[in-house]
Short mmCIF file of the C-alpha atoms (twelve columns), coordinates in Angstrom:
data_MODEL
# 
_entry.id   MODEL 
# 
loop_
_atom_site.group_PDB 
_atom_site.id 
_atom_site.type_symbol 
_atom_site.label_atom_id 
_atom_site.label_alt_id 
_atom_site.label_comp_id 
_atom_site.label_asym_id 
_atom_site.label_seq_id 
_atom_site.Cartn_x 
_atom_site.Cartn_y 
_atom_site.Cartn_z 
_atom_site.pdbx_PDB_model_num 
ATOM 1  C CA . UNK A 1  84.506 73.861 24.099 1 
ATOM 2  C CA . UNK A 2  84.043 75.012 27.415 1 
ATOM 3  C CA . UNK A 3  82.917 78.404 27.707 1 
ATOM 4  C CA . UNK A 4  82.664 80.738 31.295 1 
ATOM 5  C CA . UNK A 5  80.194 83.494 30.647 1 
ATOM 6  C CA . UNK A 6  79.127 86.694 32.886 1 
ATOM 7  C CA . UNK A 7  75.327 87.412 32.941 1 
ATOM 8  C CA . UNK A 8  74.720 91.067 34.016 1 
ATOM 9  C CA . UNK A 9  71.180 92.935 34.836 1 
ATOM 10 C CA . UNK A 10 71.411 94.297 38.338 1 
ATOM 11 C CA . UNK A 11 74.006 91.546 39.639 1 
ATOM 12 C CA . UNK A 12 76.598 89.385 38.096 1 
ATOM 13 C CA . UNK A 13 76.771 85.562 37.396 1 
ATOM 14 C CA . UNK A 14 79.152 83.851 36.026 1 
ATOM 15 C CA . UNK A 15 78.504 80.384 34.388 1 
ATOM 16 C CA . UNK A 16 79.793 77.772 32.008 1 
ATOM 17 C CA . UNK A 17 78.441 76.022 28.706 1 
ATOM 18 C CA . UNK A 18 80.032 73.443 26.814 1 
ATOM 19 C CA . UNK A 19 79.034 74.591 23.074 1 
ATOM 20 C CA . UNK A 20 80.775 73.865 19.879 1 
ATOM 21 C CA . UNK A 21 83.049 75.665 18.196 1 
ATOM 22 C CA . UNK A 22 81.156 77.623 16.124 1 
ATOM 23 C CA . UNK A 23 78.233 77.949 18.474 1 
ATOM 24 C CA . UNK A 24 77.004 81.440 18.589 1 
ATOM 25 C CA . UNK A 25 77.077 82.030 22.505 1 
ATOM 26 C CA . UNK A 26 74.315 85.433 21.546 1 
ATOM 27 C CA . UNK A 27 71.468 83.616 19.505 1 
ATOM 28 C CA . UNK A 28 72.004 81.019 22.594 1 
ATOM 29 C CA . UNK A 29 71.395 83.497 25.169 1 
ATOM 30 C CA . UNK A 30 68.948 85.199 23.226 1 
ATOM 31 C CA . UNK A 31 66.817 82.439 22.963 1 
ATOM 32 C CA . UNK A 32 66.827 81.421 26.398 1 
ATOM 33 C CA . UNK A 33 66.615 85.031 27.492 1 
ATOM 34 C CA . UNK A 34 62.796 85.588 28.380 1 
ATOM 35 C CA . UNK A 35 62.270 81.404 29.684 1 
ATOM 36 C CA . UNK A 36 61.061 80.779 32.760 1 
ATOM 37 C CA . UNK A 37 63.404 78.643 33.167 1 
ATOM 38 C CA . UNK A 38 66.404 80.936 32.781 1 
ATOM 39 C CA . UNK A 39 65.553 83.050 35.722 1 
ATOM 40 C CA . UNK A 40 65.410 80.381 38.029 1 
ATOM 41 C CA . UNK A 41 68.939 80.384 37.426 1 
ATOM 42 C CA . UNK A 42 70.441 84.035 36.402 1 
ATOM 43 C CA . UNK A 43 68.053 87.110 36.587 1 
ATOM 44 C CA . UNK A 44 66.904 89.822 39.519 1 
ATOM 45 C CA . UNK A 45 63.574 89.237 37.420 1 
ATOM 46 C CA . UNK A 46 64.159 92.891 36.364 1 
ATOM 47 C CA . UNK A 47 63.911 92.348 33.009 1 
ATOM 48 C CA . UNK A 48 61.736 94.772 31.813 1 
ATOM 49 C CA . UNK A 49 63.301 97.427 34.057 1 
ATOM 50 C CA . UNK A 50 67.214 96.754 33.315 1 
ATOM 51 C CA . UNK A 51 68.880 95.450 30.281 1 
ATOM 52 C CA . UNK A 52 70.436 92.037 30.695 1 
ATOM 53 C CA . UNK A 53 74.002 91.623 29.201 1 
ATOM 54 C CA . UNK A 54 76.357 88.565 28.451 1 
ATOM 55 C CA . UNK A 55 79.862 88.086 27.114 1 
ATOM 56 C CA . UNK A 56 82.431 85.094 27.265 1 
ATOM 57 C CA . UNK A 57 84.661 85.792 29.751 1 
ATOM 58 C CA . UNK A 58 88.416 85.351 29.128 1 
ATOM 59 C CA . UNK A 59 90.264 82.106 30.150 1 
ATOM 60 C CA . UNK A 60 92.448 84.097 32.756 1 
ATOM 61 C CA . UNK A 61 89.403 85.920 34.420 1 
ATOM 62 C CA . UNK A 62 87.686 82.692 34.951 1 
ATOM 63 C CA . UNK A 63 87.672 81.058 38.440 1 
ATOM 64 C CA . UNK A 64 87.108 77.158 37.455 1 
ATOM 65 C CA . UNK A 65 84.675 76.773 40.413 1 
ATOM 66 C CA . UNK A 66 81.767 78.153 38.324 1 
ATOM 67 C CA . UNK A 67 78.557 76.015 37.757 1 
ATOM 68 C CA . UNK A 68 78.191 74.399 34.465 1 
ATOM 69 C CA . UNK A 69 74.554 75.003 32.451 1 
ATOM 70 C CA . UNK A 70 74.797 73.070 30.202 1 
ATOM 71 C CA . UNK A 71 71.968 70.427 30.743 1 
ATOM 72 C CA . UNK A 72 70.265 72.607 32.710 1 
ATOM 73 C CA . UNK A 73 70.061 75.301 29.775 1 
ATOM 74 C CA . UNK A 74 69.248 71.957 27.203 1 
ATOM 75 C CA . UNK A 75 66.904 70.889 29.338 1 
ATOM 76 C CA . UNK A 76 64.862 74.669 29.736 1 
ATOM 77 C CA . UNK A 77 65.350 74.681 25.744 1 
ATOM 78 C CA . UNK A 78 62.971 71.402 25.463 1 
ATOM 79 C CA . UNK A 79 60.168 72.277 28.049 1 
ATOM 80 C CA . UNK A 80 59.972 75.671 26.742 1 
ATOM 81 C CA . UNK A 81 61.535 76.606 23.188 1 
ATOM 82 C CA . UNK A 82 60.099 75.802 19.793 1 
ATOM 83 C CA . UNK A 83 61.173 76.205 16.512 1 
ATOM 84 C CA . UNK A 84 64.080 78.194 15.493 1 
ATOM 85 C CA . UNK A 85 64.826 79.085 19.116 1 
ATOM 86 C CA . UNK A 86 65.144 74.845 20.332 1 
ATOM 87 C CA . UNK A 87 67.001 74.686 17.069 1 
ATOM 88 C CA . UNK A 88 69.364 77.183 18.094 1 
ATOM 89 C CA . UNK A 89 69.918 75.798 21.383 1 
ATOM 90 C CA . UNK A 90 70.146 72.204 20.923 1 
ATOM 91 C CA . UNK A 91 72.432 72.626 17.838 1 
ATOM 92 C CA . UNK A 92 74.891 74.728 20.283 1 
ATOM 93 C CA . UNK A 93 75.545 72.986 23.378 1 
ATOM 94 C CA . UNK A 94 76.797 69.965 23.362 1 
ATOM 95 C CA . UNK A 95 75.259 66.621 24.765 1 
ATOM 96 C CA . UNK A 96 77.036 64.829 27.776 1 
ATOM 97 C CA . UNK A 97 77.340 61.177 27.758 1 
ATOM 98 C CA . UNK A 98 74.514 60.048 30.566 1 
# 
């Protein structure tokens, strides 16, 4: 399930993830949150200035042009998640055929 979500902390992104149904699209972000790897995508790398915010965006709001994470989010997860966190991420997005 496709989802478009809006990362806030002094700008706006908008992304999507392809996660499964009952993904939990917080204890995703969460986990990726403070990765070095995340702010090389989203982040002013104000984080300990501003509070960082994310929601799923509604299907109407949503442009269709936005990038998809997906394997770039998986792929942060393995170089720099363990435990519970990789858990947590691997078990939410979902794996595109290569």
């Amino acid at each position: 399930m496709k989802k478009t979500v809006m990362y806030t902390e002094t700008r706006t992104w908008f992304f999507d993830l392809d996660m499964y149904e009952d993904a939990d699209l917080d204890k995703v972000m969460r986990a990726l949150k403070d990765t070095n790897g995340l702010y090389f995508y989203l982040d002013d790398c104000t984080s300990d200035e501003y509070e960082s915010s994310w929601q799923e965006m509604p299907k109407e709001w949503c442009s269709g042009n936005d990038p998809d994470y997906t394997e770039d989010f998986r792929s942060i997860a393995k170089k720099e998640l363990k435990g519970e966190s990789l858990k947590i991420v691997l078990s939410s997005l979902k794996e595109h055929a290569q």
